[in-house]
C-alpha positions, 0 to 999 in steps of 0.5 A: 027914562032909564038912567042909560037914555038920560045923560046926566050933567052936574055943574059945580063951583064955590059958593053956587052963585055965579059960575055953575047957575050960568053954566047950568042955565046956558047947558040947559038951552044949548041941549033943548029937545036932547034927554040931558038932565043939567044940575048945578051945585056948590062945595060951599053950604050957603042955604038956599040963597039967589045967585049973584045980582051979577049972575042974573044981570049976565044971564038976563043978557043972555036972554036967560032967566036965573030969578028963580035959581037957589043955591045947592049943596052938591051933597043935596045930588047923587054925583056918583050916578052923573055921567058927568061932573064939571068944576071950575077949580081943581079944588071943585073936582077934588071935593066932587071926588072924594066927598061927593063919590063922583067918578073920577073918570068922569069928573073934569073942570069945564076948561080942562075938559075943552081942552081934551075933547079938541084931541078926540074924535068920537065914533058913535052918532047916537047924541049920548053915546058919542058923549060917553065916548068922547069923555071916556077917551078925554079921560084916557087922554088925562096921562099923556097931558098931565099939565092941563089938571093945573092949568084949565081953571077958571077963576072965582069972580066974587068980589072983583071989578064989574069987568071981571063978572062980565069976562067970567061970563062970557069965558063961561058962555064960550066954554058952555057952548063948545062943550054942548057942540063937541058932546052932543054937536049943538050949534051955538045958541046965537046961531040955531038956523046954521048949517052943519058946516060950523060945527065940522068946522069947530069939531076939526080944530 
């Protein structure tokens, strides 16, 4: 495949452990059977370490496996070539930017990406070009709503209460699944056999 018919996907946060291996895992699943390519990194060099017990206990709930999953540097991938770059913090997407060379009209957090998207309406019906035109037009959307660049974060769950895990979890769960729904029109991983009325339902809100 040309990089034109794959749509390249990389996911980062902090240390690489937690929030983007769940990401990465979850986006993964929600575009089986779509040429989506999804990668996950981190802004910190851990080596090849496994992601978080809670992680692989959040994930296994899920019904999915992170067992296998290692750590990566986002050094390690070509950010400048995805057609698109997520972090959870500002901070992610900074680094991705300036010393990763991704593209910043197409580097967002996951949570401030949401946000933009629920303003757009794509035209293209062809999967990848209405994603490439739907984060074309949330970019364009970046002036008119400066604020969102502060608030839509998602915080780093590392060292705080069980319940913290498993609300970070969770937020990434719904984000995951809205994101795959608005770019691709993926239905929910826990309702594969809905009609399409649920997704014209979400697309509108």
């Amino acid at each position: 495949m040309t990089a034109n018919t794959t749509f390249r996907l990389v996911v980062l946060c902090t240390g690489n452990r937690f929030r983007s291996p769940l990401a990465e895992v979850l986006l993964r699943d929600l575009t089986q059977g779509l040429p989506v390519e999804v990668l996950s990194g981190g802004t910190l060099s851990l080596g090849p370490v496994p992601a978080l017990p809670e992680a692989i206990e959040s994930a296994t709930a899920m019904g999915l496996d992170l067992s296998a999953h290692r750590c990566r540097h986002f050094s390690e991938t070509d950010l400048a070539a995805a057609d698109l770059v997520l972090g959870f913090e500002r901070t992610h997407v900074a680094a991705a930017v300036v010393d990763g060379g991704a593209r910043p009209e197409r580097t967002f957090t996951l949570p401030e990406l949401i946000e933009f998207l629920r303003q757009v309406e794509p035209r293209a019906n062809d999967p990848l070009e209405r994603a490439r035109e739907a984060i074309a037009l949330a970019h364009e959307g970046r002036s008119d709503h400066p604020q969102l660049l502060e608030l839509s974060q998602l915080g780093d769950p590392y060292g705080r209460s069980h319940r913290v895990y498993r609300e970070t979890a969770e937020r990434v769960e719904a984000l995951s699944e809205e994101l795959a729904a608005r770019l691709f029109r993926a239905p929910p991983r826990r309702h594969r056999d809905v009609d399409e009325g649920w997704l014209k339902r979400l697309i509108s809100r």
